[in-house]
C-alpha positions as a printed NumPy array, in Angstrom:
array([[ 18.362,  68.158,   4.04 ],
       [ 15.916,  68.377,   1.103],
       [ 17.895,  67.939,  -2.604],
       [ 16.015,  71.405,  -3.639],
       [ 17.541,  73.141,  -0.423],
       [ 21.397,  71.712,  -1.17 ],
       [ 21.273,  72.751,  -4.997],
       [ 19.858,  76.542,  -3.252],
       [ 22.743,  76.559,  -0.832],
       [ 25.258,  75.658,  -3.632],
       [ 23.5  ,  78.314,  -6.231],
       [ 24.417,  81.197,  -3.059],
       [ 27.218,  79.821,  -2.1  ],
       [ 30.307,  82.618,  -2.052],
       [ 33.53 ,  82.284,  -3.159],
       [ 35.   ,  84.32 ,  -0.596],
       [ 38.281,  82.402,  -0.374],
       [ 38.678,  83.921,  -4.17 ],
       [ 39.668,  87.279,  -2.654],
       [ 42.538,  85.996,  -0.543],
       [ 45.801,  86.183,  -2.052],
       [ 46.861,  83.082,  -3.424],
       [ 49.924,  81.071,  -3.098],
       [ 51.854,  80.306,  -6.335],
       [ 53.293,  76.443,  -6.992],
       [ 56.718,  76.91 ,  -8.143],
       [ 57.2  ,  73.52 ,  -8.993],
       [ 57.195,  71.719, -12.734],
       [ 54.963,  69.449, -14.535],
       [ 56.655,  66.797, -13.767],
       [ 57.39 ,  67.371, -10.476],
       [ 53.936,  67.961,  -9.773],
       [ 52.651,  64.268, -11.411],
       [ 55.648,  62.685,  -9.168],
       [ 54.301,  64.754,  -6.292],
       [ 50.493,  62.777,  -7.576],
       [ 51.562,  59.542,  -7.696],
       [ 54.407,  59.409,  -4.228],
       [ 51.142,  60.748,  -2.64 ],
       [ 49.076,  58.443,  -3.641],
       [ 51.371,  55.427,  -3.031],
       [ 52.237,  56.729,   0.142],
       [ 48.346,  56.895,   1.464],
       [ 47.764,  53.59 ,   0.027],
       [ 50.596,  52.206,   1.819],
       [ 49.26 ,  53.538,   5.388],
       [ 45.776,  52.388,   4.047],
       [ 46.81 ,  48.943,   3.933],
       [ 48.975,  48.335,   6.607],
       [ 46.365,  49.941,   9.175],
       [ 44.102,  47.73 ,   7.553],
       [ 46.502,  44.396,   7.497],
       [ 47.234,  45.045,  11.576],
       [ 43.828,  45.661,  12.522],
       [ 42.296,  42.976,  10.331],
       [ 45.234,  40.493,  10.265],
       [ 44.181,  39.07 ,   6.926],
       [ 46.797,  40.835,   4.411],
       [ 44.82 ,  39.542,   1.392],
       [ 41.025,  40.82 ,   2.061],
       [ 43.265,  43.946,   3.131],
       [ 45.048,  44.272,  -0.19 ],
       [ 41.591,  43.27 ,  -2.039],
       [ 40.008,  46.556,   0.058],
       [ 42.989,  48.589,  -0.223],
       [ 43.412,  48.459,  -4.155],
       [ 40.4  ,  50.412,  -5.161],
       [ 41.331,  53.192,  -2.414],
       [ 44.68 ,  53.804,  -4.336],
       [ 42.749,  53.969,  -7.62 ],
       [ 40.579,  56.389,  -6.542],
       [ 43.512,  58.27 ,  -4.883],
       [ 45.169,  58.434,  -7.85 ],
       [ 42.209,  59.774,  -9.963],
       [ 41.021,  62.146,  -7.154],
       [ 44.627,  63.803,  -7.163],
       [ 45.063,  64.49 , -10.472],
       [ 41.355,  65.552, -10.769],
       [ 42.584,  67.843,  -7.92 ],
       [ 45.459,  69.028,  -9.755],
       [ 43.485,  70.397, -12.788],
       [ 40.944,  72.249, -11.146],
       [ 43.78 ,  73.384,  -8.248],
       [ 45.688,  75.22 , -11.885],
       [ 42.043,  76.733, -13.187],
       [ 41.221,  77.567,  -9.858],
       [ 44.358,  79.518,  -9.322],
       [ 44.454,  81.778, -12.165],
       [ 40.837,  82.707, -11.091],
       [ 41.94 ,  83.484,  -7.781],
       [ 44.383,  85.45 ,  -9.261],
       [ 42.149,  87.254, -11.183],
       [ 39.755,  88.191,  -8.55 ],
       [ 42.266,  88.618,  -6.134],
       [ 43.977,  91.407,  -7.814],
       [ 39.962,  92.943,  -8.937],
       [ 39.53 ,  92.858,  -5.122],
       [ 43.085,  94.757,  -4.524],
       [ 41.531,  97.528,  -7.131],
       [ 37.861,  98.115,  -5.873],
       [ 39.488,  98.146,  -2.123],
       [ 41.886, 100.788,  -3.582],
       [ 39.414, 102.856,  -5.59 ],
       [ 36.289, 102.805,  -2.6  ],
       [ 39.404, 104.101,  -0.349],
       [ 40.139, 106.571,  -1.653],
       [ 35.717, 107.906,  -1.446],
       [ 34.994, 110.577,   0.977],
       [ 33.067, 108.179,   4.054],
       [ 29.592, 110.164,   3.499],
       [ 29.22 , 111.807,   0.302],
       [ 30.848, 109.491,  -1.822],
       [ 31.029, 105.634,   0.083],
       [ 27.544, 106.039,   1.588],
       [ 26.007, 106.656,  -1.75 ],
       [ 28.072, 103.827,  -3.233],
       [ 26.721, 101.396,  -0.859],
       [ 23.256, 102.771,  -1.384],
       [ 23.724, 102.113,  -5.151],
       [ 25.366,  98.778,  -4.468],
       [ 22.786,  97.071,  -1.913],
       [ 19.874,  98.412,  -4.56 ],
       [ 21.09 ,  95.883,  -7.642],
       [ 21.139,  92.992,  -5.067],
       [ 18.532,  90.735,  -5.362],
       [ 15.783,  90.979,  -2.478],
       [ 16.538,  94.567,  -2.104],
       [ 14.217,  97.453,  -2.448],
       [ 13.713, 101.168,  -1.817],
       [ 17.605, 101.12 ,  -0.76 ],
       [ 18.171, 105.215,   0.076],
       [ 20.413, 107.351,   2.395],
       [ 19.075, 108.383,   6.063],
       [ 18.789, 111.73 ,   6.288],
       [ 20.914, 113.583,   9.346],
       [ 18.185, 114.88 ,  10.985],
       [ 16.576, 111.165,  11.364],
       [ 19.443, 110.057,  12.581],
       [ 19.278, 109.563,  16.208],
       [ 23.025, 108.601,  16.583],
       [ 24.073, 111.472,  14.735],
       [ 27.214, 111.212,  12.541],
       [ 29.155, 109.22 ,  14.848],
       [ 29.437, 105.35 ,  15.515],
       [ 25.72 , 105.376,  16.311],
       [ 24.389, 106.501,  12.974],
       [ 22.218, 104.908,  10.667],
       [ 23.889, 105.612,   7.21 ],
       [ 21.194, 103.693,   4.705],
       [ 17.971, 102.116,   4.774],
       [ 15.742,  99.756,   3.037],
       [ 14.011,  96.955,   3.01 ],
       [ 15.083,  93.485,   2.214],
       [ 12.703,  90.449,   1.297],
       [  9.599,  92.522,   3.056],
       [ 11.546,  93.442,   6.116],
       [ 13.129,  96.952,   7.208],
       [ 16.937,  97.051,   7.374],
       [ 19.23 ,  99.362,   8.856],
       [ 22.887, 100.073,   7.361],
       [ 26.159, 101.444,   8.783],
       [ 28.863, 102.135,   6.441],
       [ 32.657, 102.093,   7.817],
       [ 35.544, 103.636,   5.489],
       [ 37.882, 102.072,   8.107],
       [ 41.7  , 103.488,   7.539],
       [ 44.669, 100.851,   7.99 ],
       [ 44.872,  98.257,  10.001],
       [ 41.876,  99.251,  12.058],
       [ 39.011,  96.933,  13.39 ],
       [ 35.463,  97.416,  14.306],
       [ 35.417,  97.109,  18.06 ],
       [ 32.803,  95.094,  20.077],
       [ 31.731,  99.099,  21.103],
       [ 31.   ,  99.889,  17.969],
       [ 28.479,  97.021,  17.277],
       [ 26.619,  98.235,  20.673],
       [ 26.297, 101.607,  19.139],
       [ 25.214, 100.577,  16.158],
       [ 22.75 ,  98.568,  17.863],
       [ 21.356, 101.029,  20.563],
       [ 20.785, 103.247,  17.103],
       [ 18.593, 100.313,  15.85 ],
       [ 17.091,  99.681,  18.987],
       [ 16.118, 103.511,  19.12 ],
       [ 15.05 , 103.497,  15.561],
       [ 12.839, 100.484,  16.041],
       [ 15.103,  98.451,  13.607],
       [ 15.589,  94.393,  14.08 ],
       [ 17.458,  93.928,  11.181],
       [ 20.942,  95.608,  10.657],
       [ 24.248,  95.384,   8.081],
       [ 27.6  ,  96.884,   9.49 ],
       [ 29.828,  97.135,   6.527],
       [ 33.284,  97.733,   6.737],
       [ 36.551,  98.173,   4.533],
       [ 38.001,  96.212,   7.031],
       [ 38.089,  93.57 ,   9.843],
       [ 36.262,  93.143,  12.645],
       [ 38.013,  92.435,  16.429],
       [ 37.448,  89.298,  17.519],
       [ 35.3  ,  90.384,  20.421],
       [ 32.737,  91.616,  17.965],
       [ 30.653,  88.378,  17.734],
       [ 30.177,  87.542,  21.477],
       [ 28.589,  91.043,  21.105],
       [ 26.482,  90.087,  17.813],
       [ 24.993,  86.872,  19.743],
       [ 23.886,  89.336,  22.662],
       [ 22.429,  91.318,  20.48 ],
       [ 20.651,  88.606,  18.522],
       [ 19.105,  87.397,  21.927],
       [ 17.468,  91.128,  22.624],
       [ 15.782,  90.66 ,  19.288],
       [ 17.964,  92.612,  17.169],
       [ 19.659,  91.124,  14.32 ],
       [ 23.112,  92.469,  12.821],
       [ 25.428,  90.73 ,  10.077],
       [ 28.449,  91.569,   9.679],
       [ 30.457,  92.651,   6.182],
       [ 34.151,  92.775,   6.328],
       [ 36.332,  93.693,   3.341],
       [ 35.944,  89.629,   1.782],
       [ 32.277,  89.911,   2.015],
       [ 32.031,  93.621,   0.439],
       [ 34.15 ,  92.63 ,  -1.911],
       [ 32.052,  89.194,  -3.057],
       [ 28.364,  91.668,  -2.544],
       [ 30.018,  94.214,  -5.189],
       [ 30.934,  90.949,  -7.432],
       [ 27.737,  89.658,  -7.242],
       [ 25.968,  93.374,  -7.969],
       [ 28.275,  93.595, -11.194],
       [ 29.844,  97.343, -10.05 ],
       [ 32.796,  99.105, -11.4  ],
       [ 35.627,  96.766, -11.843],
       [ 33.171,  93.64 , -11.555],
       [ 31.349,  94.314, -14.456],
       [ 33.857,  92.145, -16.41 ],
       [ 32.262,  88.833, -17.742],
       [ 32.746,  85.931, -15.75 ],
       [ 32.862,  88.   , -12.471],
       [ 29.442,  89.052, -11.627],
       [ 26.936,  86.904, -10.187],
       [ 26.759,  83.438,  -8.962],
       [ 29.494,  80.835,  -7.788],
       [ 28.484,  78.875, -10.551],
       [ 29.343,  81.372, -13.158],
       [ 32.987,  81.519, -11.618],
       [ 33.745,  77.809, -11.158],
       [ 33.141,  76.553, -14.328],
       [ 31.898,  76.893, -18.14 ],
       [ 30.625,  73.73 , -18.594],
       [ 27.116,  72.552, -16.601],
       [ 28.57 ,  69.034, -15.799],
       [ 32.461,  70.705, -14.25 ],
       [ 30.092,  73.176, -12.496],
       [ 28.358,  70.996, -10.463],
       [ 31.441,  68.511,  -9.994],
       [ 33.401,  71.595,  -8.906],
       [ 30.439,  72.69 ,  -6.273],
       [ 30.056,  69.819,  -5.035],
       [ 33.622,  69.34 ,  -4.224],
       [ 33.616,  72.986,  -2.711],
       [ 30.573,  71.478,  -0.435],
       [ 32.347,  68.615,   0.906],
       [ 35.516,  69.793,   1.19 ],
       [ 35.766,  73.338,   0.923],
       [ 36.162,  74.134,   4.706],
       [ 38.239,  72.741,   6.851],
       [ 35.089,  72.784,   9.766],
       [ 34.671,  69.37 ,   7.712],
       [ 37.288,  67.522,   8.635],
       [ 35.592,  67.553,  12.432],
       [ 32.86 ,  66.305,  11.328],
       [ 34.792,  63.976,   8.662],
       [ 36.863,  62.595,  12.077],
       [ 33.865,  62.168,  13.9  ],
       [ 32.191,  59.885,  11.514],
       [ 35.639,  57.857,  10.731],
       [ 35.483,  57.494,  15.056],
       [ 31.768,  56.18 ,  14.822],
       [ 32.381,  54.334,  12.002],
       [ 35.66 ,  52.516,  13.651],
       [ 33.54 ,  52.253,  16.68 ],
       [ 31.335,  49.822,  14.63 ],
       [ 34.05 ,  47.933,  13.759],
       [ 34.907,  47.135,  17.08 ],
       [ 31.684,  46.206,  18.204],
       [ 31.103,  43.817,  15.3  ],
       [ 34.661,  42.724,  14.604],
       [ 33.732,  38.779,  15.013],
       [ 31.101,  39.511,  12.16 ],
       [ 33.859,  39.519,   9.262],
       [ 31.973,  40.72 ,   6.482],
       [ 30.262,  43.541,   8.033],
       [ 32.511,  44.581,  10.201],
       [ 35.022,  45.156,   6.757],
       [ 32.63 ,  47.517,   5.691],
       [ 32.898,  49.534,   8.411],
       [ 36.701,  49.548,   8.582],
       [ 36.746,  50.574,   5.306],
       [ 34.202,  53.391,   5.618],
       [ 36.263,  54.466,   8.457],
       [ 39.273,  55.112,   7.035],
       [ 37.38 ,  56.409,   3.794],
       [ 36.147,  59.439,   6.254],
       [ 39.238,  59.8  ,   7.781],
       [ 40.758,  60.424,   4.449],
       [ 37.92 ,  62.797,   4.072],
       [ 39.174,  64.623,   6.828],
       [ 42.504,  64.787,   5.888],
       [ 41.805,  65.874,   2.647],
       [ 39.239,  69.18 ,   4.087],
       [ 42.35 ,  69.303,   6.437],
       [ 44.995,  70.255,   3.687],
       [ 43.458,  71.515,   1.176],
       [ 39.773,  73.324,   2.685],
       [ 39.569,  76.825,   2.948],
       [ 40.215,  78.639,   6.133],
       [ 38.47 ,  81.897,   5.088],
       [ 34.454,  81.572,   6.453],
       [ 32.445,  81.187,   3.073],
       [ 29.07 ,  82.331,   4.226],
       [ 26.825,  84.786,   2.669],
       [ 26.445,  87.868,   4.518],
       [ 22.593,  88.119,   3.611],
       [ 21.543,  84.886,   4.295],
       [ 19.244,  84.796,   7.274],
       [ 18.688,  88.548,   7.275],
       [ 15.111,  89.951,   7.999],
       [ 14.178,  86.302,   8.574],
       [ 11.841,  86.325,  11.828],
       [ 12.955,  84.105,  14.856]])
């Protein structure tokens, strides 16, 4: 909860959602500033009646309402701007994304995509002595079980299987308890299974059973290969303004960078609009208990709603795509 441990989490953060394709506004300027201001009249509207019923004083309700719709108003059209620079960044990564998934499909699985990785994993920070695994150390043989790379990652040993999956295939739960017997059999804790692909949805119940026998694997679909080869700076992310950190991505300016992070942080996902709900319920709960307490039971009310917003806000406009980095945690002793 430290302030040096949120400005870490924002400096790793990954801008995964980046790599989705994104969805073109077709309407005009002007439709778009109508579109800002019916919204905001609209929310301040509900803001104030829900107030005026509960509180049944339509003037404190209008006085509490007023700055809401101000701040709607600026928060939209802030919105709005960084929505436009936002989307022809996603639609520049999106179609770099489209290319290196094109160009690493067409690699032969072992003696083109396996050394590929190698090279990749090696200009990541925190990795060292990245190299193939020879065939005759690998226990699993060339198979689902096999150990394709190894190396060692902030001090600890790390295993690596390396997928060239074809179409619309999936990683299957079986394949994670290959992968992980190999480890076990290796004396490995600490695996990556990357993947051109996706991974079936049963893969993760298998991932936490895993974890509880001591033997840690993370996952790397397509999204996440795609943001580890951004952040290395290979082949067609070598273009300035790709490579590296979310900051370099969001924004030119040090002051639009952190705005723009810190928006990402608190509304980014849509996991935060539970949590935004939750706090509007607690909040309203308040309310109730101290409603004959005028004063102080306003400021609850209108902290309420203010997190409800919140969560109507993450609701609409946060990300659905799961934004965390595939290295965090990994080699980290439980």
């Amino acid at each position: 909860m430290s302030f040096s441990k949120w400005q870490e989490r924002l400096r790793k953060r990954s801008p995964l959602r980046y790599f989705l394709k994104p969805k073109e506004d077709s309407r005009s300027s002007f439709g778009k500033r109508v579109d800002v201001l019916v919204g905001s009249f609209l929310i301040w509207l509900a803001s104030f009646l829900v107030l005026s019923s509960l509180t049944n004083r339509p003037a404190a309700s209008l006085a509490l309402s007023l700055p809401l719709l101000v701040i709607e108003v600026l928060v939209l059209q802030r919105y709005r701007s960084l929505r436009e620079r936002r989307f022809r960044l996603e639609q520049r990564l999106y179609h770099a994304g489209q290319k290196f998934l094109g160009e690493v499909s067409k690699m032969d699985p072992q003696r083109e995509f396996c050394p590929y990785l190698r090279d990749l994993l090696a200009k990541l920070p925190g990795f060292e002595e990245v190299r193939l695994k020879g065939e005759k150390d690998q226990k699993g043989g060339q198979g689902n079980q096999g150990i394709d790379l190894e190396g060692v990652y902030q001090g600890s040993r790390v295993a690596v299987r390396c997928v060239l999956q074809e179409g619309d295939k999936k990683v299957l739960p079986d394949d994670i308890r290959d992968f992980a017997r190999a480890l076990q059999q290796s004396e490995y804790r600490h695996g990556l299974f990357i993947t051109t692909g996706e991974f079936d949805t049963g893969v993760f119940s298998v991932l936490k059973e895993s974890a509880r026998k001591g033997v840690q694997i993370k996952p790397v679909n397509k999204y996440r290969l795609m943001d580890l080869a951004r952040r290395a700076g290979t082949g067609v992310f070598q273009e300035d303004g790709f490579a590296g950190g979310a900051k370099a991505l969001t924004a030119t300016g040090r002051r639009t960078a952190v705005l723009t992070a810190l928006r990402d942080t608190a509304f980014g996902s849509r996991k935060r609009a539970k949590s935004y709900f939750l706090y509007g319920l607690l909040l309203f709960a308040g309310y109730l208990v101290l409603k004959s307490s005028t004063a102080l039971s306003l400021i609850y009310l209108f902290f309420a709603v203010l997190n409800f917003g919140f969560s109507a806000y993450s609701l609409l406009f946060g990300s659905q795509l799961e934004e965390i980095d595939p290295l965090e945690g990994l080699g980290q002793k439980k």
